[in-house]
N, C-alpha and C positions, 0 to 999 in steps of 0.2 A: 751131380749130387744125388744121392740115396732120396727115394721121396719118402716122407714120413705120414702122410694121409694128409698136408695142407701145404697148396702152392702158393708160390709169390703171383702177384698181380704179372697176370699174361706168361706166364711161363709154360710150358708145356711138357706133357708128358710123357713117353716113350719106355723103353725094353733095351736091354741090352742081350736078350735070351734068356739072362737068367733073372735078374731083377728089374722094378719098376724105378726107372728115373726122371729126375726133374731136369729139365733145361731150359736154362734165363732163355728170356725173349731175343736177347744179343743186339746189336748195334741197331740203330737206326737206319732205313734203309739198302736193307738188307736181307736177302729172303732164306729160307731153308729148303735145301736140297739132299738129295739121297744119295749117298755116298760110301760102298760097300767095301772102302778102305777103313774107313772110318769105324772105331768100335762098337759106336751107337746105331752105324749105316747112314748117321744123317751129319748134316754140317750147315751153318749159318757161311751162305754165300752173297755176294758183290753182284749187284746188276751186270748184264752183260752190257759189253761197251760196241756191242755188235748192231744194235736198236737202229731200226732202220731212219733215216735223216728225208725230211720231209723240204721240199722246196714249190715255193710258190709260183706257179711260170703266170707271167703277166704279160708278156710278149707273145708273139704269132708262131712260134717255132723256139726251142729248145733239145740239144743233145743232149741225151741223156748218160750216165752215170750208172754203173752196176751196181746194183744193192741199194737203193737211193729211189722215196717217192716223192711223186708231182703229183701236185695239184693245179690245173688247168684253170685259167680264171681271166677270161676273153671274151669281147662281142663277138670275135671271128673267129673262126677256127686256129684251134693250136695243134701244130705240126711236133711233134715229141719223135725223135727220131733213136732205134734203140744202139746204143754203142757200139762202137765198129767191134773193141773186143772185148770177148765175153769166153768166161770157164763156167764148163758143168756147173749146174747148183747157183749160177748169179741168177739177181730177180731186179725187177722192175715192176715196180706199182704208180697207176695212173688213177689220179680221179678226176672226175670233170665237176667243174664249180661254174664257170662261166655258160650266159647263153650262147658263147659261138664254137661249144665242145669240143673235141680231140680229134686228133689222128694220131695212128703211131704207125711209122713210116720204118721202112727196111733201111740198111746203113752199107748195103754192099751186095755185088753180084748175088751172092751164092746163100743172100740170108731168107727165111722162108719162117713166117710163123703160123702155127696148127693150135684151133680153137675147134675145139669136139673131132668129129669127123671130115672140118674143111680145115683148106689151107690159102695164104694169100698164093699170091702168083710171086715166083721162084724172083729175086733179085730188087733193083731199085723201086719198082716199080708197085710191089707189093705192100698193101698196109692194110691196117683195121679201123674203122672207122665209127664213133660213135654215134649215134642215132637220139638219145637222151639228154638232157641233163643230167647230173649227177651220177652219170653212166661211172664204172669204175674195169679195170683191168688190172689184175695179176697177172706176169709172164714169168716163165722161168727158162733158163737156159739150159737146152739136155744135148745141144752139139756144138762144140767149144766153135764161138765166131761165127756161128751160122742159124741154127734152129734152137727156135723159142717154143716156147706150149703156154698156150693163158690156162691159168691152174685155175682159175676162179674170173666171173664176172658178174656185171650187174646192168643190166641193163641191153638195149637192142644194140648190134654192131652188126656195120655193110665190111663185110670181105674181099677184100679185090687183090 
């Protein structure tokens, strides 16, 4: 709609290139995105259904799931082990809520996860371990089935 110099409540304002337009607020939950199909470049889009799924581990040990965080919540250590398989681009988010914190443990020979400049040790054997409360870890996966990289952390972790 052509804007005339007075909008409707929450509507917003943009360009076509050539003229100034108005566009309604549009549904309810639902955001605006840039879109250089589109004649305006913009479009009222649908949450993604991709939002990471958060699960609560209250037990001593849980497998983990790609694209999928945990939150840790234990007197004793919780063992988070990261999934056998894994593509490019999968992630794994860990937070620790309990006083008996995390680990996250390797799932196979050949897996190896690399935080800064260290790495665990090559295969089963290898893990991260938190040091804090409310320690947190992002990984992400950059060798399909095998190597992680923590993208982000929070807190002290032992390497082994």
């Amino acid at each position: 709609m052509a804007y005339n110099g007075v909008m409707k409540k929450g509507a917003l304002l943009t360009s076509d290139g050539n003229k100034n337009l108005e566009i309604d607020t549009g549904i309810s939950g639902r955001f605006l995105t840039s879109d250089n199909i589109e004649s305006l470049g913009i479009k009222w889009s649908n949450l993604p259904t991709n939002l990471t799924k958060w699960t609560e581990v209250t037990t001593t040990s849980a497998v983990s799931d790609i694209n999928n965080g945990y939150i840790t919540n234990n007197s004793i250590l919780v063992n988070v082990v990261l999934p056998l398989v894994s593509a490019v681009g999968d992630f794994i988010q860990v937070v620790g809520k309990g006083v008996g914190l995390f680990k996250i443990s390797q799932p196979s020979p050949s897996s190896i996860i690399s935080m800064n400049s260290s790495s665990t040790t090559l295969g089963l054997l290898g893990s991260i371990t938190a040091l804090q409360r409310y320690s947190c870890l992002n990984l992400r996966c950059v060798t399909e089935n095998s190597r992680w990289v923590v993208e982000s952390s929070q807190g002290t972790f032992t390497i082994f």
